[in-house]
N, C-alpha and C positions, 0 to 999 in steps of 0.2 A: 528411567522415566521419573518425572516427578512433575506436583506444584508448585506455582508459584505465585505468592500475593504481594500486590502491591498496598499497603497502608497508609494513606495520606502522606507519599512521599514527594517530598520538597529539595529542590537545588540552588542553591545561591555560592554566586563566588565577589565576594564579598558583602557592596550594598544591592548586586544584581540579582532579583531572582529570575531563572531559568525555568524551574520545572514550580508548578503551582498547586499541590495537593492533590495527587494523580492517586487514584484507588483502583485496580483490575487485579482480577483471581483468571489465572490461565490453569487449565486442568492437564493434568499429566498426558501427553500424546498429543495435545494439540500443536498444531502448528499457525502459532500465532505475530502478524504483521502487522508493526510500527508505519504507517505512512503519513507523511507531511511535506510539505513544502522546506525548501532549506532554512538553516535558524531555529525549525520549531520545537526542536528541544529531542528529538528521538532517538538522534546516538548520545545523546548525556545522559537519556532514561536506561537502555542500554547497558552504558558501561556501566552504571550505577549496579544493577544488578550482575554486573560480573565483576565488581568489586575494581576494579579502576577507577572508580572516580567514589570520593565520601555521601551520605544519604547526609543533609543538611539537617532534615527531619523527619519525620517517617520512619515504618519499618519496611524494609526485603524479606520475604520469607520465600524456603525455599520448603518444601513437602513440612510446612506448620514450625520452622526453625527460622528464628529471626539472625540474619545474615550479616548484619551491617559492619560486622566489627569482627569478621572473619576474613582473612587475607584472600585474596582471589585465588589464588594456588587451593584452596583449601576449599573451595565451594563447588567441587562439580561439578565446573562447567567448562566449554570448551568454544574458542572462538572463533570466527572465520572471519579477518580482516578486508577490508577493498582493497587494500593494496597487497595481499599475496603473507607479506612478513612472513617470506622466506630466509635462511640465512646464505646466501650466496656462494659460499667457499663451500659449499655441505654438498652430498648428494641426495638423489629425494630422499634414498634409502633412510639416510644421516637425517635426515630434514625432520621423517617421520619417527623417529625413535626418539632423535632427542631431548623432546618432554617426559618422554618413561623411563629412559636412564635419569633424568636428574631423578626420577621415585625411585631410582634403585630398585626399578621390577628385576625380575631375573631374566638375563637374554631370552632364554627359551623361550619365555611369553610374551616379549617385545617380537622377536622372529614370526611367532604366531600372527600376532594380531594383524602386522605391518601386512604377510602376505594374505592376510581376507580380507583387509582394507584395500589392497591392490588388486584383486581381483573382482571387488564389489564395484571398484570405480575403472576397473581396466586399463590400469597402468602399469602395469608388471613389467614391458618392455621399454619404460621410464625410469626404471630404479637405479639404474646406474649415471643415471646425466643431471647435469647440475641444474639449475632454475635458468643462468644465460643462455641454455640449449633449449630450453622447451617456450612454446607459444602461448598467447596470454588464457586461452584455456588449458592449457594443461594445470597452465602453475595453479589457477582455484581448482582444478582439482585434487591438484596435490595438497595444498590447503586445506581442501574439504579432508584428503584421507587423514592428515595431520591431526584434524579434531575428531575423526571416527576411531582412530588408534586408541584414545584416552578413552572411549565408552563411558562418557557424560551423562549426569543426568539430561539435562540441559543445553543443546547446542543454540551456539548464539552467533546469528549472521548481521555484518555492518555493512549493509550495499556492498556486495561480494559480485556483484555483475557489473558496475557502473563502469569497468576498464574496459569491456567487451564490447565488442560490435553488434550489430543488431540480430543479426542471426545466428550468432555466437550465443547474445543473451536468451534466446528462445532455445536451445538446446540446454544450454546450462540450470535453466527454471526446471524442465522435466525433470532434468536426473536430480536436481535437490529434490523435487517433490518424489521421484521414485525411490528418494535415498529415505526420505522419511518416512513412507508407506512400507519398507524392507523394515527398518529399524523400529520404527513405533516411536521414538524420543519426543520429547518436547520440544520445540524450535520455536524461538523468537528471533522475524528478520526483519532487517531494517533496509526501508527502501525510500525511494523519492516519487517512485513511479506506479502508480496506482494502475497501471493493468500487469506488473507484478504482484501485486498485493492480491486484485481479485484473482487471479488465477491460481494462487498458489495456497494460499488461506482458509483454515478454515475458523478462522477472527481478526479482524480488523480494529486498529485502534487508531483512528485518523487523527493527530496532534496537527495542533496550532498554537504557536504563544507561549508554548508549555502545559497546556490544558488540553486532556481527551475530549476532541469534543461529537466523538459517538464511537462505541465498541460493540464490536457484535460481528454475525455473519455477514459475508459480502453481500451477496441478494439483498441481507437485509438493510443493509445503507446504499445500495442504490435502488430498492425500491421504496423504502421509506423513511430517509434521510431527518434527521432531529429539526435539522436548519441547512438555512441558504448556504455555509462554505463545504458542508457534507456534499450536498444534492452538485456541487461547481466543480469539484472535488472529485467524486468520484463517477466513472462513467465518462467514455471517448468516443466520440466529442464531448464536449463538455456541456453542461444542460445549457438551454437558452433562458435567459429571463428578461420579462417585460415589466415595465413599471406601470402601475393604477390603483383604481381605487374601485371598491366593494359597492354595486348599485344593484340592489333585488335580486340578490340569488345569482351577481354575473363579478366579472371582472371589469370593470370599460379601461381599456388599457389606453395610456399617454400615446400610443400608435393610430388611436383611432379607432380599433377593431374593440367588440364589444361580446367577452367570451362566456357562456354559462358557465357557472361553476356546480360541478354536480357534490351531491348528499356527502358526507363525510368531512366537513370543513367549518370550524367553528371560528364564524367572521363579526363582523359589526359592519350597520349600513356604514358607508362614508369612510370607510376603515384605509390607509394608506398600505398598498401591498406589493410583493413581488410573483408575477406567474411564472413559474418554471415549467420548460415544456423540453423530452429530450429529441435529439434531431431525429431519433427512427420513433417517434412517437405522434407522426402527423399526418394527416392524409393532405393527396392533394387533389384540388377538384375547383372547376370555374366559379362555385359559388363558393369557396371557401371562406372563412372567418376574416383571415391575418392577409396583408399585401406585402408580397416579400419581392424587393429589387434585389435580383440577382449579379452578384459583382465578379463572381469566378466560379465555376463548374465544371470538379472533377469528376470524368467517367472513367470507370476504374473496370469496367466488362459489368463483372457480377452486381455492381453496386456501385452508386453518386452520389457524390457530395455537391450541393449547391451552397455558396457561402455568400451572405447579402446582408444586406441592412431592413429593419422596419423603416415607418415613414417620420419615424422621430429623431433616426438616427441609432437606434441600437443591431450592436450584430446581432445574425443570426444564420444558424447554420441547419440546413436541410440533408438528412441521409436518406435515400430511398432503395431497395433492393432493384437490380437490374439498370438497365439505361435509360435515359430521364430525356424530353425533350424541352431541352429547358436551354437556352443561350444566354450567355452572358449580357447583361444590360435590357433584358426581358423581365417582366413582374412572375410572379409567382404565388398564387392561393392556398393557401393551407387551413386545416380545421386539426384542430390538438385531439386527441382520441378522448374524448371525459373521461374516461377510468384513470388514463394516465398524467393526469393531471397534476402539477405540483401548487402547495400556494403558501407564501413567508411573508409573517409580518416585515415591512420595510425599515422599523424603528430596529428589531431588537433582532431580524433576522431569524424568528425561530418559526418552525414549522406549525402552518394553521391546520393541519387533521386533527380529527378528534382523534 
């Protein structure tokens, strides 16, 4: 186990800068998730830290040891690629050993580790087949045992599910996260898909642009998100938002509907804003606030989706528990819960709570 700080670490290749002065301290055992949209800089933050790619400026430090100019072989760390980086002609057996033969461990202790690696991930009856014969979850977890064999400070995931199917991906989330509740390591993984990230984390580092733009615990950026791409960002469906402007303690939204805004919100009359409201976060009732034209309505048994428009034209999407009677090209009244309220200034996007 160890730390790890990040120092106003910077990326450019060439006149391009990528990464824009990123600062986080991940504490030894956490298991901490990169999430962003594509382009936004998360596997070049990443490899930077496992020494594949140069620190432009900035330091890496690893348990209070600045890193930057130490060969990746040489840092402790171990990776788990999206694509498997397996070598093909090898068997797992071969697959898994041979990063601790190039250390010239002694067999004995390569034999060891490989079969508590294959037993931990249960794949003992995989050892003799090549990566052509096994299915696209075996081969991450052969993967995974590959980087458990080195006993890392620091395991490091780059979208290691993105090949998988979708029920595939939801088995493979558990056993990482049971693999690091058994191990205790430090884990930083890099994903796209932020109901990876909240289920699996226990910190979040949502990049955009190159720039962290909030790090913390999950709960705590989706219940109290900095700004508007945080609060859109994370949390499925994705939050709704209306446009307006600040009149006495209310929102009057460009909808039409005119919402109180409760205590906790430091606004200005006439102020230009955006209300963020999330879709299980509204009642519904004839005298509701909002008028919601419903365009398509999944009932799903336990729980429906209504998806529609405001009367200005913005979407908006309704989740409610159980079965809704609601038909498609039918209106819809909704009142936002005041507590759960969101509100962003509209110039600069950043969250208006105090």
């Amino acid at each position: 186990m160890a730390d790890l700080t990040l120092n106003n670490v910077h990326k450019s290749y060439g006149a391009t800068d990528v990464i824009f002065g990123i600062d986080m301290a991940i504490q030894s055992g956490e298991f901490c998730v990169f999430v962003g949209p594509s382009g936004c800089g998360k596997s070049t933050l990443l490899r930077m830290i496992a020494g594949l790619e140069d620190v432009t400026a900035g330091e890496v430090q690893i348990d209070g040891q600045t890193v930057n100019h130490i060969p990746a072989a040489q840092r402790g760390l171990a990776m788990v690629f999206q694509s498997y980086a397996l070598y093909p002609h090898m068997s797992v057996r071969q697959n898994m050993a041979f990063g601790l033969e190039n250390l010239k461990m002694p067999r004995a202790e390569i034999k060891s580790r490989i079969e508590d690696a294959a037993r931990m991930l249960q794949i003992d009856e995989l050892m003799e087949r090549r990566p052509a014969a096994l299915s696209g979850g075996q081969r991450q977890r052969i993967a995974i045992g590959r980087a458990v064999v080195r006993e890392p400070k620091i395991f490091l995931f780059d979208e290691p599910l993105s090949n998988l199917d979708a029920e595939l991906r939801v088995a493979m989330r558990a056993e990482i996260s049971d693999l690091h509740s058994r191990l205790g390591n430090t884990m930083i993984y890099v994903t796209h898909d932020q109901v990876e990230a909240m289920t699996m984390a226990d910190k979040i580092a949502v990049l955009r642009k190159g720039v962290v733009e909030q790090f913390g615990r999950p709960l705590d950026l989706f219940n109290r998100p900095d700004n508007r791409f945080v609060a859109g960002f994370i949390g499925s469906p994705a939050m709704n938002f209306a446009k307006g402007v600040v009149k006495s303690n209310a929102v009057a939204l460009d909808a039409g509907a005119v919402v109180p805004l409760p205590e906790g919100f430091t606004t200005q009359e006439g102020q230009q804003v955006e209300l963020g409201i999330r879709a299980s976060h509204m009642d519904v009732a004839a005298d509701g606030l909002i008028d919601v034209q419903a365009n398509m309505v999944e009932q799903l048994g336990s729980e429906s989706y209504v998806y529609g428009k405001l009367t200005d034209g913005t979407s908006f999407t309704l989740h409610q528990p159980g079965q809704v009677d609601v038909q498609s090209g039918t209106k819809v009244r909704v009142t936002p819960r005041p507590d759960m309220i969101h509100l962003f200034d509209a110039s600069s996007g950043l969250s208006l709570r105090s």
